[in-house]
TORTOR-630428 format. One line per 5 residues: number of its first residue (from 1); their letters; for each residue x negated, y, z of C-alpha. Coordinates in pm, whole numbers. Each point is the difference from the previous one (the first is absolute). Last residue first. Example, Ala and Ser with C-alpha at 12.3 -4.5 7.8 and 13.67 -1.06 7.14 Angstrom:
REM TORTOR-630428
2 = sa = -1367:-106:714; 137:-344:66
REM end
This chain:
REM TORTOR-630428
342 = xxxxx = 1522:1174:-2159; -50:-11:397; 358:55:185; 177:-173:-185; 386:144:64
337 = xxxxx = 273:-139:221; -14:308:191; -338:-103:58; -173:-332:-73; -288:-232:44
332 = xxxxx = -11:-377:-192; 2:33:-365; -280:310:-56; -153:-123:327; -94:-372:-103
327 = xxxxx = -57:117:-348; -285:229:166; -106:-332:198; -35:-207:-288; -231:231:-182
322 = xxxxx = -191:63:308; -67:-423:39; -102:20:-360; -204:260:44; -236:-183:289
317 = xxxxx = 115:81:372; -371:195:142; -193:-233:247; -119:155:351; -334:71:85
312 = xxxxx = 7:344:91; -143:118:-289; 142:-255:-235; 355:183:134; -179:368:-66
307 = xxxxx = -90:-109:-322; 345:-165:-96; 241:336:125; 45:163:-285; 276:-170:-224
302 = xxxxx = 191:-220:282; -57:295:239; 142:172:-240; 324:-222:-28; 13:-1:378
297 = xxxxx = -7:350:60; 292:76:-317; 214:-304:163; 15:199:339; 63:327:-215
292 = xxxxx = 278:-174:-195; 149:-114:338; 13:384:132; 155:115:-329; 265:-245:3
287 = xxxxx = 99:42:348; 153:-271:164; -140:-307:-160; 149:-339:-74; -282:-257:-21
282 = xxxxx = -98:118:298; -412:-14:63; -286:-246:114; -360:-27:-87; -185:-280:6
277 = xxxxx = -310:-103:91; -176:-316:-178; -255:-265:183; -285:-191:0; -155:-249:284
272 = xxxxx = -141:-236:-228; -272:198:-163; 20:-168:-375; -334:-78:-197; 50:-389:-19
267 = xxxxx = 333:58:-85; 312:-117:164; 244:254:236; -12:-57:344; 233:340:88
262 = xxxxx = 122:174:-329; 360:4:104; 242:192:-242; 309:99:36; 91:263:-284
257 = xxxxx = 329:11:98; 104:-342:-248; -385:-124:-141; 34:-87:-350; -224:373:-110
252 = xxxxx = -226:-70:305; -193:-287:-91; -304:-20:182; -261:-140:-180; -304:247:82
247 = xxxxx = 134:95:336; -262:-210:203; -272:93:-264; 48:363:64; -66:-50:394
242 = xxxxx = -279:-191:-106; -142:319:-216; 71:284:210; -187:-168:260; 68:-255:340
237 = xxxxx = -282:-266:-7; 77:-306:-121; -78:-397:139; 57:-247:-249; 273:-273:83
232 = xxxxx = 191:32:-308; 312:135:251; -267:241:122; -233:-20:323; -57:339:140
227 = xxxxx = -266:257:21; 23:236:304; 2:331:9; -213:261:230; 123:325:84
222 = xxxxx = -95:341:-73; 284:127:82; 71:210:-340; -103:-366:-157; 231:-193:205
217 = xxxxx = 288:169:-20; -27:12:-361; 24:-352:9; 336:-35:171; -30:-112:338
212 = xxxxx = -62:-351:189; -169:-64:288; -298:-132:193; -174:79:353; -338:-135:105
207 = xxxxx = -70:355:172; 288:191:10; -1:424:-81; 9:-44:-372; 258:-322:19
202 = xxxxx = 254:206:203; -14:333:-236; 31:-198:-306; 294:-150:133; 120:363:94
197 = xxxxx = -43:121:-363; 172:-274:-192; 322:109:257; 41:-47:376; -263:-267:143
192 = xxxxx = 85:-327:193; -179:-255:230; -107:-335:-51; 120:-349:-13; 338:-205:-122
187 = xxxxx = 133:274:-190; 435:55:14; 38:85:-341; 77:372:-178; -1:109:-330
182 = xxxxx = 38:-402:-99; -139:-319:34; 16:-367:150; -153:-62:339; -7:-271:139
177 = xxxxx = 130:-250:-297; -180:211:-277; -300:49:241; -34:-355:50; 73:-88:-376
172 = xxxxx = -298:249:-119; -74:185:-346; 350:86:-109; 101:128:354; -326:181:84
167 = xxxxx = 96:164:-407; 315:155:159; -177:100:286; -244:232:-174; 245:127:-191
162 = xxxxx = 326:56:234; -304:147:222; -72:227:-252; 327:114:-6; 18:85:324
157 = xxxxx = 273:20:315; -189:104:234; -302:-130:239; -205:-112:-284; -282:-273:96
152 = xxxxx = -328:-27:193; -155:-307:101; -256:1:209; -255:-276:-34; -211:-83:304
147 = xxxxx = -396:25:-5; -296:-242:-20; -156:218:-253; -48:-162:-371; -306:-90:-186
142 = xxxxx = 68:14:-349; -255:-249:-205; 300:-200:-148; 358:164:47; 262:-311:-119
137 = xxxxx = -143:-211:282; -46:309:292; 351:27:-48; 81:-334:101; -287:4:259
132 = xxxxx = 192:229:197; -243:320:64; 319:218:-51; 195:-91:318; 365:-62:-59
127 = xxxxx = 111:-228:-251; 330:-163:118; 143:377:-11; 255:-17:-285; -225:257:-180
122 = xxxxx = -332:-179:74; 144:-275:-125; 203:108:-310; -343:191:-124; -206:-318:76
117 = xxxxx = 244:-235:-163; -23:229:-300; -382:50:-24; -174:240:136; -325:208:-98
112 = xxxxx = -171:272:184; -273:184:-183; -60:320:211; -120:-139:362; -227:216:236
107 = xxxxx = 264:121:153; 343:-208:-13; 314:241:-26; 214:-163:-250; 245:99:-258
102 = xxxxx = 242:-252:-174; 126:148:-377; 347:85:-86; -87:95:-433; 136:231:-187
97 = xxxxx = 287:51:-303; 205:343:-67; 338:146:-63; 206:-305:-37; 389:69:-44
92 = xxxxx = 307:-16:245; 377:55:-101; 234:76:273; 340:-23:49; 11:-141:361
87 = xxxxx = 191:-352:-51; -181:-23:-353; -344:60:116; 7:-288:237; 149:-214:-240
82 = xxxxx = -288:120:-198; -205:-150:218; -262:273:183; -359:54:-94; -186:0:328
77 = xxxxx = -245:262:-67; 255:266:76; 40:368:-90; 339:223:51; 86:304:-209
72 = xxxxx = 197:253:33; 15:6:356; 261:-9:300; 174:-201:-217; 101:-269:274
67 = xxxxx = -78:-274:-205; -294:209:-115; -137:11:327; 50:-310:89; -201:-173:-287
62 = xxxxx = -252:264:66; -77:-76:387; 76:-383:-92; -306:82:-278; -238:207:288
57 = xxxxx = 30:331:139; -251:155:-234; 187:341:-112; 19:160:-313; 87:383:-38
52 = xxxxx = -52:62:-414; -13:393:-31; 71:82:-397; -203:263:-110; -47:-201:-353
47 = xxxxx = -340:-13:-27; -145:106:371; 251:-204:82; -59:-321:-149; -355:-12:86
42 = xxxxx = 62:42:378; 307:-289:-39; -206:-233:-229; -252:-20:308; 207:-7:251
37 = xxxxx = 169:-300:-156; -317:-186:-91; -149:23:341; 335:-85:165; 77:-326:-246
32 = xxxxx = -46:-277:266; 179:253:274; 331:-107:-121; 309:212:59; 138:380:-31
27 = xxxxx = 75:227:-296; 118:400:19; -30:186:-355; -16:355:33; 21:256:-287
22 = xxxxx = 397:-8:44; 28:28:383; -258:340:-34; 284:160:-279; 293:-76:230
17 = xxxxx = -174:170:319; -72:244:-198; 387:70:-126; 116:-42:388; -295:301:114
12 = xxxxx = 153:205:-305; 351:-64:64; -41:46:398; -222:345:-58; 300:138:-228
7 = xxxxx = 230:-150:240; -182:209:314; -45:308:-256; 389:-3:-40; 81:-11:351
2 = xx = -219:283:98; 140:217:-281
REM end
């Protein structure tokens, strides 16, 4: 009798432990989209009851993850070739636009303005206290303290650094040559902070200090942006509306993988620090039932989640881009040699 309740309580214990893998949905990778992610993920599963378990570890975080498939779903803001996606059997798709944006820690100064060369500078480290005169030139009327510029920069592999560093390279030859771009480069100055949140952390707590997060970042910090000099040479502040200018011609339906770079785009209007995030999953699934409920959170976050991405300051994919992206799944991600979304 003992034996018997002991598999009874092993088969019932076993059969839960099958039902609570089923409602959850386990993604890792970029930080950019956090605030967006958790956000979806709360609404989502108050709807559907499904737990979404995303972590912020960073895109090579992600990228690794899902290589390993350790999680359903990796996330990465450095889209990857689809070469790259090939050799691993992935298929990635945009989820979501925003905007990198440097962060300072000046008192008494809100209305900072660099240009290109000055970004690059200060960045590369040649520009290092922040009354030089060449910033004082392109800041009329700002008085500035006779104090040293920190640098502060991602510590782990990052997405947002593959951004922000990717449109360095564009904008300056020195850096390009020095420094080049990617998740992770070897930075000439400054000192390093795990994760959107830990950057925030540095330049918050150091005086004269500037860095770069995603722009939610900076408003739940508090934190004061910078307005940059654009490819048109007009200097734009960071909003839902420049970031939405940058992305305004991209052409994602002849784009192979969905690889998009929307750093230094043209247009008077256009933030020139913008970027996508992507999501990453198998293009031949495991469980069909399991992938169908990944695709199911996506696709209603797709068909929901625009206010709370406006909200936060991040730009919604437009229809069109959707459309694509449901054909995109309906062709590309299989079980049993079945579609899995239909």
């Amino acid at each position: 009798m003992k034996i018997r309740l002991l598999w009874f309580f092993v088969l019932v214990f076993t059969s839960l432990g099958s039902v609570l893998h089923a409602d959850t949905i386990n993604g890792a990778g970029a930080s950019f989209p956090f605030p967006i992610y958790s956000k979806w993920a709360f609404d989502y599963e108050k709807i559907a009851g499904v737990k979404i378990n995303y972590q912020s570890i960073g895109s090579g975080g992600g990228i690794a993850q899902i290589k390993a498939k350790t999680v359903h779903f990796g996330a990465s803001d450095e889209p990857l070739q689809a070469e790259e996606l090939n050799q691993a059997g992935l298929i990635q798709f945009p989820m979501v636009v925003g905007g990198v944006v440097p962060v300072v820690n000046l008192k008494g100064i809100a209305n900072l303005k660099l240009t290109r060369d000055l970004l690059a500078g200060i960045f590369l480290g040649t520009i290092t206290q922040w009354n030089d005169p060449a910033i004082a030139a392109v800041n009329p009327g700002v008085t500035f303290p006779n104090r040293k510029i920190t640098v502060v920069h991602r510590s782990d592999g990052s997405g947002t650094t593959w951004i922000f560093t990717n449109y360095l390279a564009k904008i300056s030859k020195p850096w390009a040559e020095q420094v080049s771009y990617g998740k992770a480069v070897k930075w000439p100055v400054g000192v390093g902070g795990k994760g959107n949140e830990g950057v925030a952390l540095n330049v918050k707590r150091i005086p004269g200090a500037i860095g770069y997060v995603e722009f939610a970042y900076a408003l739940t910090n508090k934190l004061t942006t910078v307005a940059l000099e654009n490819q048109q040479g007009k200097f734009v502040e960071p909003t839902i509306e420049s970031f939405q200018a940058a992305c305004a011609n991209a052409d994602w339906a002849h784009t192979p993988g969905y690889y998009m770079v929307l750093t230094d785009q043209p247009g008077e209007g256009s933030w020139p620090i913008t970027g996508a995030s992507y999501i990453l999953v198998y293009k031949n699934q495991d469980d069909s039932a399991q992938a169908l409920q990944i695709l199911k959170f996506f696709d209603w976050c797709y068909k929901n989640g625009g206010k709370s991405a406006v909200a936060l300051h991040y730009v919604p994919l437009p229809d069109s881009v959707i459309s694509l992206i449901r054909t995109t799944w309906k062709e590309d991600i299989q079980a049993g040699g079945e579609p899995v979304w239909k």
